[in-house]
C-alpha atoms as a printed R data frame, in Angstrom:
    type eleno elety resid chain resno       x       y       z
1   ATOM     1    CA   UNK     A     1  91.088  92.582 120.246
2   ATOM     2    CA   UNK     A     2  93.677  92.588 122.820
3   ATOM     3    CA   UNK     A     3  94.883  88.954 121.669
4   ATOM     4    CA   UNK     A     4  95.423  90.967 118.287
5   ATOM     5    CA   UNK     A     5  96.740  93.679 119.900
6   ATOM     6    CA   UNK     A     6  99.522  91.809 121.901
7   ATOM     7    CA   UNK     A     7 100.130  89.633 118.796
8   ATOM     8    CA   UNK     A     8 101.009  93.262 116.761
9   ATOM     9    CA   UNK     A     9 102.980  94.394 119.578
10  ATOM    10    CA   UNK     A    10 105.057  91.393 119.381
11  ATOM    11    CA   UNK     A    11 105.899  91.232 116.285
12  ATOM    12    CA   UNK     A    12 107.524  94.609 116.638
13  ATOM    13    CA   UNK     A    13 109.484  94.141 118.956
14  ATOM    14    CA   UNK     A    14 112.510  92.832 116.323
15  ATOM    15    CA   UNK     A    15 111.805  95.828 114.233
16  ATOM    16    CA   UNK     A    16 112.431  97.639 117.985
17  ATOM    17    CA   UNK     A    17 115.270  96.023 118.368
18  ATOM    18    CA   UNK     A    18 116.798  96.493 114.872
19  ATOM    19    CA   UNK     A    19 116.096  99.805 115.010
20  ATOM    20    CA   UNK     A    20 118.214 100.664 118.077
21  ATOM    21    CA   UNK     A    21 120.968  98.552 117.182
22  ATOM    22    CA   UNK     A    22 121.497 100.348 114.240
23  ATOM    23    CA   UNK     A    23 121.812 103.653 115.977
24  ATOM    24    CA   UNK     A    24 125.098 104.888 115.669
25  ATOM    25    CA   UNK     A    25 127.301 104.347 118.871
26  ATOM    26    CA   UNK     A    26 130.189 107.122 119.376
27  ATOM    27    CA   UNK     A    27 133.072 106.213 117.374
28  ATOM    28    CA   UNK     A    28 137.027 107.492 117.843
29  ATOM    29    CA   UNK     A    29 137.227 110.672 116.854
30  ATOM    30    CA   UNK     A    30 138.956 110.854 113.055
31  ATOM    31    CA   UNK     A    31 139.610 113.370 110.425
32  ATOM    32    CA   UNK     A    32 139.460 112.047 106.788
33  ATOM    33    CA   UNK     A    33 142.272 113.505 104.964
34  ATOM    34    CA   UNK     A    34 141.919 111.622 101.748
35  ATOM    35    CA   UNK     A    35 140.102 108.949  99.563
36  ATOM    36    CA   UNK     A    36 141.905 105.980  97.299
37  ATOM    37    CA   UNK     A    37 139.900 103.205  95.118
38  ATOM    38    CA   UNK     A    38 137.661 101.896  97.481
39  ATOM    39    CA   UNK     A    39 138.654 103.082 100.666
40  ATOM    40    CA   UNK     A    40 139.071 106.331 102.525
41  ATOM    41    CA   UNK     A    41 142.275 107.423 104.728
42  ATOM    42    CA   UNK     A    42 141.646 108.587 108.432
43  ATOM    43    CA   UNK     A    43 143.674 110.307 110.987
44  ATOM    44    CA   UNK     A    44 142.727 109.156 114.334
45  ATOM    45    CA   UNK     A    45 142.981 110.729 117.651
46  ATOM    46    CA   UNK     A    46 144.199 108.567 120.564
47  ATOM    47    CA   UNK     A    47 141.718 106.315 122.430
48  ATOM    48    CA   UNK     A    48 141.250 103.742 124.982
49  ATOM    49    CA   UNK     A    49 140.529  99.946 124.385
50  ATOM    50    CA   UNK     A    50 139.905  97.145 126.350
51  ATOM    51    CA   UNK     A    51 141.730  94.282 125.003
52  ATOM    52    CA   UNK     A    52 142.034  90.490 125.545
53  ATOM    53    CA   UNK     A    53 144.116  88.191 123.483
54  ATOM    54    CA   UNK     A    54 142.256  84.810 122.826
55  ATOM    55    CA   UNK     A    55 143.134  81.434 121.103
56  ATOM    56    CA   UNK     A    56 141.534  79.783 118.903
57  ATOM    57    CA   UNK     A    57 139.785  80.175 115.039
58  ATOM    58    CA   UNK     A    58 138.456  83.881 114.106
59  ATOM    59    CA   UNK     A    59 134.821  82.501 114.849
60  ATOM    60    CA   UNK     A    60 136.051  80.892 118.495
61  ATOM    61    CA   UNK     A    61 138.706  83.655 119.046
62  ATOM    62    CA   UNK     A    62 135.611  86.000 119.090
63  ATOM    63    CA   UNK     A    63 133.361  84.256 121.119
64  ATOM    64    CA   UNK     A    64 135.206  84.221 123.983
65  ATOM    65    CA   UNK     A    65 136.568  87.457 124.095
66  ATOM    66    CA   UNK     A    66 133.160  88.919 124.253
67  ATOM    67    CA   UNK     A    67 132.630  87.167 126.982
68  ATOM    68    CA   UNK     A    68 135.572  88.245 129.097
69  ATOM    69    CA   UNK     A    69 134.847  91.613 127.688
70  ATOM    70    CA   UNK     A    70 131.414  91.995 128.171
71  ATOM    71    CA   UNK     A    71 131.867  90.833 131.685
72  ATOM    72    CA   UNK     A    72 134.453  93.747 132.324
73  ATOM    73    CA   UNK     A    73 131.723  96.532 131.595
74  ATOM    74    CA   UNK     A    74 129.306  94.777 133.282
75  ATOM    75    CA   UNK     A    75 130.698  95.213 136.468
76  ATOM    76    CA   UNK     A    76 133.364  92.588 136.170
77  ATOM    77    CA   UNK     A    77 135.745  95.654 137.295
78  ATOM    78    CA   UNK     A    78 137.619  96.769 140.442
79  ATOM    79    CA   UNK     A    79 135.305  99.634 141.092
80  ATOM    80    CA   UNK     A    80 131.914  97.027 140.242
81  ATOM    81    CA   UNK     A    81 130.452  99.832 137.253
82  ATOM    82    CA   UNK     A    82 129.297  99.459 134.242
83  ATOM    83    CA   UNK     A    83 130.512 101.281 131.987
84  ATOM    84    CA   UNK     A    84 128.979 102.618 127.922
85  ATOM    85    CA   UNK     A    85 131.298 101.328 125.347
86  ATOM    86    CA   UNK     A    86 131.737 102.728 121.695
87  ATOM    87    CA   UNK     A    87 131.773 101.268 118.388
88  ATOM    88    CA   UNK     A    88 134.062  99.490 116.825
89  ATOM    89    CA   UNK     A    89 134.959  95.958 118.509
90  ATOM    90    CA   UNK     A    90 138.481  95.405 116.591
91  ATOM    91    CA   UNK     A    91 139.742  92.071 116.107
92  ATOM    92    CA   UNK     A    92 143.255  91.236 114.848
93  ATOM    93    CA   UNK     A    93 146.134  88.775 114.743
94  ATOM    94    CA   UNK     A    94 148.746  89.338 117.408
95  ATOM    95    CA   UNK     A    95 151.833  90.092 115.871
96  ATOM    96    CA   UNK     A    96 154.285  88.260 118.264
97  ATOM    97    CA   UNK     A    97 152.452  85.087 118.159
98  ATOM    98    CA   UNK     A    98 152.939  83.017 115.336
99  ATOM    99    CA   UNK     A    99 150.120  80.725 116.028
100 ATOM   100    CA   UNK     A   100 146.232  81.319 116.178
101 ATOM   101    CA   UNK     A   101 146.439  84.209 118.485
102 ATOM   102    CA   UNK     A   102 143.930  87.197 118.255
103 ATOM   103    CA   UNK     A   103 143.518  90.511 120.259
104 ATOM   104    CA   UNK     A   104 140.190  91.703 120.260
105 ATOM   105    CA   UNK     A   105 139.335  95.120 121.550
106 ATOM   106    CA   UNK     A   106 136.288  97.366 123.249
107 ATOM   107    CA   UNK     A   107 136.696 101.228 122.349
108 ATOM   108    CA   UNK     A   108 136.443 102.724 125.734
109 ATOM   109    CA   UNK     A   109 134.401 106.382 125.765
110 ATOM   110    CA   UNK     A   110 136.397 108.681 124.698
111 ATOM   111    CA   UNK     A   111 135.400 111.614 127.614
112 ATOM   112    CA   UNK     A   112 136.972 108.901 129.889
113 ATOM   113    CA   UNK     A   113 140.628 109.516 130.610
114 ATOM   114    CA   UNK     A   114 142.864 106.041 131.072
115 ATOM   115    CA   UNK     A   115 142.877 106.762 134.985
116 ATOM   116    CA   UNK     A   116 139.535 107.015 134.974
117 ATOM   117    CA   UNK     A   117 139.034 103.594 134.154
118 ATOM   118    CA   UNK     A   118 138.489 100.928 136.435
119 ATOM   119    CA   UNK     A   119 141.108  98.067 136.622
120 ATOM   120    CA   UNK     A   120 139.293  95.058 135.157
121 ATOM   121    CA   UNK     A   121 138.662  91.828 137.585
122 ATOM   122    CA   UNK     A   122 139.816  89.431 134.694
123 ATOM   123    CA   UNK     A   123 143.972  89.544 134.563
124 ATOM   124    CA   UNK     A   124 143.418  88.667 130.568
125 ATOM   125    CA   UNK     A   125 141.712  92.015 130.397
126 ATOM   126    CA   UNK     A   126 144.128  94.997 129.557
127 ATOM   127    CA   UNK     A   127 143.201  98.662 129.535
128 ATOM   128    CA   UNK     A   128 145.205 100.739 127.111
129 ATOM   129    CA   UNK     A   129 145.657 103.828 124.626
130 ATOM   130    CA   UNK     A   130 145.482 103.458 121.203
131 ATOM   131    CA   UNK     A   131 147.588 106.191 119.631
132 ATOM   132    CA   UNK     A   132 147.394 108.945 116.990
133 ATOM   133    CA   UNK     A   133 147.531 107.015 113.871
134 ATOM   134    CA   UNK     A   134 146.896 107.605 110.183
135 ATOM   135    CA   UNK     A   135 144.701 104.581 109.023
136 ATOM   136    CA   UNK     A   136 143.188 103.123 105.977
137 ATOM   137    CA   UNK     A   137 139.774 101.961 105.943
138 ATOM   138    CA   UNK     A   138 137.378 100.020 103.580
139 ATOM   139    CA   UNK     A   139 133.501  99.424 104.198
140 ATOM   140    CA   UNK     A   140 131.549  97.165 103.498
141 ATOM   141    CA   UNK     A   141 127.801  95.597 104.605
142 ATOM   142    CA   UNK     A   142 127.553  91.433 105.161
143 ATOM   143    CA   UNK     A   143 127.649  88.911 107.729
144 ATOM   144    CA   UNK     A   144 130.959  88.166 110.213
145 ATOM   145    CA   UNK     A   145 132.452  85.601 108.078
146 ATOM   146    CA   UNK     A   146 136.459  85.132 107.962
147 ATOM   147    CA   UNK     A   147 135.824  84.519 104.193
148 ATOM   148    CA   UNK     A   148 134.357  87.893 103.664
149 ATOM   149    CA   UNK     A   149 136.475  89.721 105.618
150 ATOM   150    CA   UNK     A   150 139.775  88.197 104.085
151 ATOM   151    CA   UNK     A   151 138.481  89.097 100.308
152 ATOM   152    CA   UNK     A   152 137.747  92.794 101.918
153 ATOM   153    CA   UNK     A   153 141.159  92.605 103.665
154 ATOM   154    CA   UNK     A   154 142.962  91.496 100.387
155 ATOM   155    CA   UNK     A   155 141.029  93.984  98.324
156 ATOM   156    CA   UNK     A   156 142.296  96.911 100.436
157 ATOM   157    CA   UNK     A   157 145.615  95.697 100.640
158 ATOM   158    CA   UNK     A   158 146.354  95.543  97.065
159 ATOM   159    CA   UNK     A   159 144.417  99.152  96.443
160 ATOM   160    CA   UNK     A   160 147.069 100.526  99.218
161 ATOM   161    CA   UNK     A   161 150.582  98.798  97.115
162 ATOM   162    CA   UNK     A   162 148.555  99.855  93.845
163 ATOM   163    CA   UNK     A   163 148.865 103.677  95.784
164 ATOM   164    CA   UNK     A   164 152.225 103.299  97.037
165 ATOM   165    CA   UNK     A   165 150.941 103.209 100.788
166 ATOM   166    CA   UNK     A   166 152.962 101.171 102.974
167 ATOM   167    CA   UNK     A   167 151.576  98.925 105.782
168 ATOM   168    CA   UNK     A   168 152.565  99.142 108.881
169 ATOM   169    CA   UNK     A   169 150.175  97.476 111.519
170 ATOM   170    CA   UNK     A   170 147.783  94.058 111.639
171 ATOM   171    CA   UNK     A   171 144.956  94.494 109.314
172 ATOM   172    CA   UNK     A   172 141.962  94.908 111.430
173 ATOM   173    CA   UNK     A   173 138.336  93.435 111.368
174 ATOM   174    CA   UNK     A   174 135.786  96.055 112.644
175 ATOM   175    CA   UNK     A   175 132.182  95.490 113.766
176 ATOM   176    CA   UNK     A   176 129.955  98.196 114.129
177 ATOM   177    CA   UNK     A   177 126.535  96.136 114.915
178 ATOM   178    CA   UNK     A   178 124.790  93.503 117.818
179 ATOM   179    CA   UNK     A   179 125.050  90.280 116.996
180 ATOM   180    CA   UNK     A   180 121.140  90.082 116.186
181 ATOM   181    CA   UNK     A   181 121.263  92.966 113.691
182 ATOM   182    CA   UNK     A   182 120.924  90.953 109.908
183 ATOM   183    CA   UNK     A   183 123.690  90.500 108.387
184 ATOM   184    CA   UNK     A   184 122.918  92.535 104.937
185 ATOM   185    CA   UNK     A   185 122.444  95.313 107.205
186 ATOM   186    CA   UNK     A   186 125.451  95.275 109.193
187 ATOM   187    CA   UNK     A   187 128.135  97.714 108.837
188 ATOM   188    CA   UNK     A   188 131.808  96.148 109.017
189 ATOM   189    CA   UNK     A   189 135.165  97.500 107.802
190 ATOM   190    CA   UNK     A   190 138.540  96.633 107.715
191 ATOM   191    CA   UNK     A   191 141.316  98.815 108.946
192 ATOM   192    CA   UNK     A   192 145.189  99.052 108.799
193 ATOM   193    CA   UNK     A   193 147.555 101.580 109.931
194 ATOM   194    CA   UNK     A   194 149.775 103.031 107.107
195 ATOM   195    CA   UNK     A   195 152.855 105.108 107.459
196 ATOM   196    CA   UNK     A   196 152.328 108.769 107.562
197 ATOM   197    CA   UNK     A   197 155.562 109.565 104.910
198 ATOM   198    CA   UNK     A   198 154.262 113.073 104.208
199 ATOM   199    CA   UNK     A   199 156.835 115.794 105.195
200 ATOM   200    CA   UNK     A   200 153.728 118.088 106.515
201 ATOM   201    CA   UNK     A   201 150.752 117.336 108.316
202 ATOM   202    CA   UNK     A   202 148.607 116.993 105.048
203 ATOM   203    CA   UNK     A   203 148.344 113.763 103.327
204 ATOM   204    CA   UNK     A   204 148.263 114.056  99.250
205 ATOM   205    CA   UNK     A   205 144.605 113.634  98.113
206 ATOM   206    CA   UNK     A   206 144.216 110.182  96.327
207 ATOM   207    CA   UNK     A   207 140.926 110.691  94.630
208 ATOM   208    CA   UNK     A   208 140.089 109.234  91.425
């Protein structure tokens, strides 16, 4: 029986695991102040990232920034703390770098002020605010592939020149999920920051 037993327990364990991965992290704090075909528009608050720029393919790129910035709230910090992180991790193309630059980026807590921060150890690891911004976002479930995201990322594009929305930042791919969580369960999106032309502070509902 207790062969059995420790055999049952086992095999939960994944489900365990699933389970708390898919519990929602904190997220920035955002408003939605409208909804287009497809996607939704936010209005984000300002918030802290940790950010690393990395070479390499979207695949590569990614790999290694985890690393540097897993290591950073890990302890890999002046003040040796680890520190909770939020949800998303943001990758994107950096915009003064022609080549196959990315910036990838930890959402910091958001009850932690800038100064609160430790200085990271690692000199490629830059603490910074992210500020108020108005930004489109689609959803969608599926693995971490560049193909996916670039038919999501070209699907929201054309929905936001379809609306007369204009573009104004790198199109960004979100993750919201471990690495471990299946794919057809993960929870990705793709963001992009869109000028806020409204004379007010409301943004015209786009609803269909």
């Amino acid at each position: 029986m207790k062969r059995k037993a420790l055999i049952a327990i086992a095999a939960l364990i994944p489900l365990v695991l699933i389970g708390a991965a898919l519990l929602s992290l904190p997220e920035p704090d955002f408003e939605v102040v409208a909804k287009g075909d497809g996607y939704e528009l936010r209005r984000y608050e300002p918030f802290n990232v940790a950010q690393t720029r990395v070479a390499g393919d979207f695949d590569g790129a990614t790999e290694n920034a985890f690393e540097r910035l897993v290591d950073y709230i890990q302890r890999g910090n002046r003040g040796n703390r680890n520190l909770p992180m939020m949800a998303p991790v943001n990758q994107f193309r950096a915009e003064d770098d022609a080549s196959s630059s990315w910036l990838v980026q930890f959402v910091m807590p958001t009850e932690y002020p800038l100064s609160y921060l430790p200085a990271p150890a690692d000199e490629r690891v830059l603490l910074q605010t992210m500020p108020e911004r108005l930004v489109a976002a689609l959803r969608y479930r599926g693995g971490w592939s560049e193909e996916r995201y670039r038919e999501h990322e070209a699907a929201l594009l054309q929905a936001l020149e379809d609306d007369g929305l204009r573009v104004i930042g790198a199109p960004v791919f979100a993750r919201y999920n471990a690495p471990f969580v299946p794919g057809f369960l993960r929870r990705n999106e793709v963001l992009v920051e869109v000028a806020d032309d409204s004379p007010s502070d409301e943004v015209p509902p786009l609803d269909r």
